[in-house]
FILUM-936747 format. One line per field, with one value per residue (C-alpha): x negated, y negated, z negated; chain. Coordinates in steps of 0.02 Angstrom, whole numbers. Example, Ala and Ser with C-alpha at 12.3 -4.5 7.8 and 13.67 -1.06 7.14 Angstrom:
BEGIN
east = -615; -684
north = 225; 53
up = -390; -357
kette = A; A
! end
This chain:
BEGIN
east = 2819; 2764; 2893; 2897; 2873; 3071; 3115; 2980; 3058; 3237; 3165; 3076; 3239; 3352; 3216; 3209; 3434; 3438; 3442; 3581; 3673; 3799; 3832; 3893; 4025; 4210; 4283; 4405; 4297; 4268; 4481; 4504; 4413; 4507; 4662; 4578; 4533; 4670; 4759; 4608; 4580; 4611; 4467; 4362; 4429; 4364; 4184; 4057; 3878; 3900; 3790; 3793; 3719; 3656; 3683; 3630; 3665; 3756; 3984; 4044; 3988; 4084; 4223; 4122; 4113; 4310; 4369; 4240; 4205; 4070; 3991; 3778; 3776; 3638; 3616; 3496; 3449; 3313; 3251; 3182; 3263; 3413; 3405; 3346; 3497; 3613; 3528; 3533; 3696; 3761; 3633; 3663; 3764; 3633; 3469; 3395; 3313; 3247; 3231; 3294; 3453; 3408; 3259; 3322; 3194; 3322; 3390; 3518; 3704; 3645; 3821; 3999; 4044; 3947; 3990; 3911; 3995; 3961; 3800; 3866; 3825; 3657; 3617; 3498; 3472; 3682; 3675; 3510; 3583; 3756; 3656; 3551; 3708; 3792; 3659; 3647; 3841; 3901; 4013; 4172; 4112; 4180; 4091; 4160; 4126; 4201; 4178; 4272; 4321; 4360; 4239; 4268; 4211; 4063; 3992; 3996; 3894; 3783; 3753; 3732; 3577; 3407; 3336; 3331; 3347; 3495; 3580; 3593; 3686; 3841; 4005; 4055; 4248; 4310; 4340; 4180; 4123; 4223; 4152; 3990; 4046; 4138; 4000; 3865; 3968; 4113; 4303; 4389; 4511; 4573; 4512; 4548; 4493; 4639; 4592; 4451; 4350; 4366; 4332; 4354; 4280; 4250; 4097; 4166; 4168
north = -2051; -2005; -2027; -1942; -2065; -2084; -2109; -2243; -2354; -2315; -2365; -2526; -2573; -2584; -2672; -2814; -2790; -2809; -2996; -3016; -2869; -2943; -3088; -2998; -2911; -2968; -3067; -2947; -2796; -2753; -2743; -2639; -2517; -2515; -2498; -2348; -2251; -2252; -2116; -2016; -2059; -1879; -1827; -1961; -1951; -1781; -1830; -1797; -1807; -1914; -1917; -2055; -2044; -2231; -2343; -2481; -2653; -2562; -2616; -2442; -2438; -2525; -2439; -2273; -2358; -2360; -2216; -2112; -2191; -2122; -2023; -2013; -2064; -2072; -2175; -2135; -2235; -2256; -2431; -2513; -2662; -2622; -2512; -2666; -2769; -2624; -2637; -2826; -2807; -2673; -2637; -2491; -2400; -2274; -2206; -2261; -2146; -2179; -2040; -1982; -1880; -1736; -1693; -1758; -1721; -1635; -1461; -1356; -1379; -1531; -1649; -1603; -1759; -1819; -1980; -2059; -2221; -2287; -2167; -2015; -2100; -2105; -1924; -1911; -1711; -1690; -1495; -1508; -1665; -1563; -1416; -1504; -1581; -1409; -1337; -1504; -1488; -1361; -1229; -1314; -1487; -1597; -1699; -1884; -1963; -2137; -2277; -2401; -2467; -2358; -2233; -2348; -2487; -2436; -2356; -2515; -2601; -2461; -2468; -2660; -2635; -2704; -2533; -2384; -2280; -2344; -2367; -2173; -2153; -2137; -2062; -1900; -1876; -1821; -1631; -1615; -1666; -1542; -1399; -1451; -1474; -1306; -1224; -1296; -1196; -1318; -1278; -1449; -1538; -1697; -1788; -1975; -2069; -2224; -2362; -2285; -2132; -2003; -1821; -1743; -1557; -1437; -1328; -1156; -1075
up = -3127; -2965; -2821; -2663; -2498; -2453; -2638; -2652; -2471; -2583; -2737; -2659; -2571; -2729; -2822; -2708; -2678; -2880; -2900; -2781; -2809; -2950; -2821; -2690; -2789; -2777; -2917; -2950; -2926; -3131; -3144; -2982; -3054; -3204; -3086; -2987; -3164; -3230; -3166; -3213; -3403; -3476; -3375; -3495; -3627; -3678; -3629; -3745; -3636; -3481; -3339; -3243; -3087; -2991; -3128; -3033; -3133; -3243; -3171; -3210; -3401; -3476; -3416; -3483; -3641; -3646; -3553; -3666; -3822; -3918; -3784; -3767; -3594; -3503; -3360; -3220; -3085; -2967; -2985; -3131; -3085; -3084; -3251; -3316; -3284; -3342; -3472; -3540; -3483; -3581; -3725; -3816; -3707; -3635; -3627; -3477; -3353; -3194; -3080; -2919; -2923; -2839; -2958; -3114; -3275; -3393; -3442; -3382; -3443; -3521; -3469; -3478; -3357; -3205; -3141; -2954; -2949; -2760; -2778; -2658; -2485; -2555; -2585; -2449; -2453; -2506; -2545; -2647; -2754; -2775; -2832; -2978; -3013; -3041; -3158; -3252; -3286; -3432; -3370; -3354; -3348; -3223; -3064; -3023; -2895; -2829; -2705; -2741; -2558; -2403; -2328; -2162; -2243; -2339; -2207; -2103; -2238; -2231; -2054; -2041; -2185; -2141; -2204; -2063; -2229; -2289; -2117; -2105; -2281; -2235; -2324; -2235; -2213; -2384; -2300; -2261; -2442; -2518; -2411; -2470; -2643; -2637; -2576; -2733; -2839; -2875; -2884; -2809; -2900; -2810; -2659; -2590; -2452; -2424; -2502; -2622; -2588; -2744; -2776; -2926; -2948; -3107; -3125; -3118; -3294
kette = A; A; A; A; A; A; A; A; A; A; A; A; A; A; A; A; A; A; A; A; A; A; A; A; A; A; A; A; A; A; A; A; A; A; A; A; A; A; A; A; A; A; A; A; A; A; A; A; A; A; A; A; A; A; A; A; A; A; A; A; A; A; A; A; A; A; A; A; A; A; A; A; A; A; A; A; A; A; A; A; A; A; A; A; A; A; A; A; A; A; A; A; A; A; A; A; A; A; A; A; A; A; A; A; A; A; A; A; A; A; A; A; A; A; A; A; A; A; A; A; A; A; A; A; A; A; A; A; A; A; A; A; A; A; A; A; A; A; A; A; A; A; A; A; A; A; A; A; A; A; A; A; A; A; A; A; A; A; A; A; A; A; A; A; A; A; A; A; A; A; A; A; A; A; A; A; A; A; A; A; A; A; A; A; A; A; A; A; A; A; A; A; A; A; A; A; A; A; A; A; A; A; A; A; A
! end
């Protein structure tokens, strides 16, 4: 597929972050988010196509695989790298797609759940990926998105990045997120930003 210019620099940076990625991860980081979804499981367990936006290496699957068993998830990312790890690392659990998120190459109503795990801060055009988001989600369906450290925090990693690119994603307050979010058509259920950043919001039937 042909990528624009800006998705090709993203694309090229998580290629060459892919081999190190899974290193720089905490020990503990595969059971904290089991602690942080678990006040949310109802909002899995009903989940019957899941869309889940910046796969990466593939750490929030497996907890897709058990919040939502049996669901066709497919799992979009934009490096082939890192799709590729996800992969090995959890075969079966996904058709693979890479693509960029705010032209994604499927139809209309075509998930009931939408998950961005750590993906958000790198929407680079916010309302347009929140848009293609909303007509990819069925009436009803539900948007999830989650960092799992502060907003505070990731943004300092994010700032400290040898990319330019990346250095300007940054996660907005979670107000400001949910005016956006509002505003793509989306009726806001929960929002967090302690020691995780979380929103929750629901397509409007």
């Amino acid at each position: 597929m042909m990528l624009a210019s800006p998705v090709r620099e993203l694309t090229a940076f998580f290629d060459r972050l892919a081999p190190h990625w899974n290193a720089m991860q905490s020990a503990d980081r595969s059971a904290r988010l089991a602690r942080l979804l678990a006040p949310h499981a109802s909002l899995f367990e009903g989940a019957h196509r899941v869309l889940d936006i910046g796969t990466g290496t593939g750490a929030f699957l497996p907890h897709l695989a058990r919040l939502a068993p049996g669901a066709h998830v497919i799992a979009v990312d934009l490096s082939l790298v890192m799709l590729g790890m996800a992969r090995a690392a959890n075969p079966g659990a996904a058709v693979w797609l890479q693509a960029d998120a705010h032209r994604l190459p499927l139809r209309a109503g075509c998930a009931d759940l939408v998950t961005c795990h750590n993906t958000f801060a790198h929407f680079e055009e916010r309302r347009v990926a929140l848009r293609e988001i909303h007509r990819l989600l069925a009436p009803g369906g539900t948007l999830f998105i989650l960092h799992d450290i502060p907003r505070e925090q990731v943004n300092a990693i994010h700032s400290s990045a040898d990319s330019p690119r990346i250095r300007r994603h940054l996660l907005p307050p979670v107000d400001e997120a949910a005016a956006h979010i509002a505003a793509a058509g989306f009726d806001m259920q929960a929002a967090n930003d302690a020691d995780h950043y979380l929103i929750i919001a629901r397509r409007s039937a």
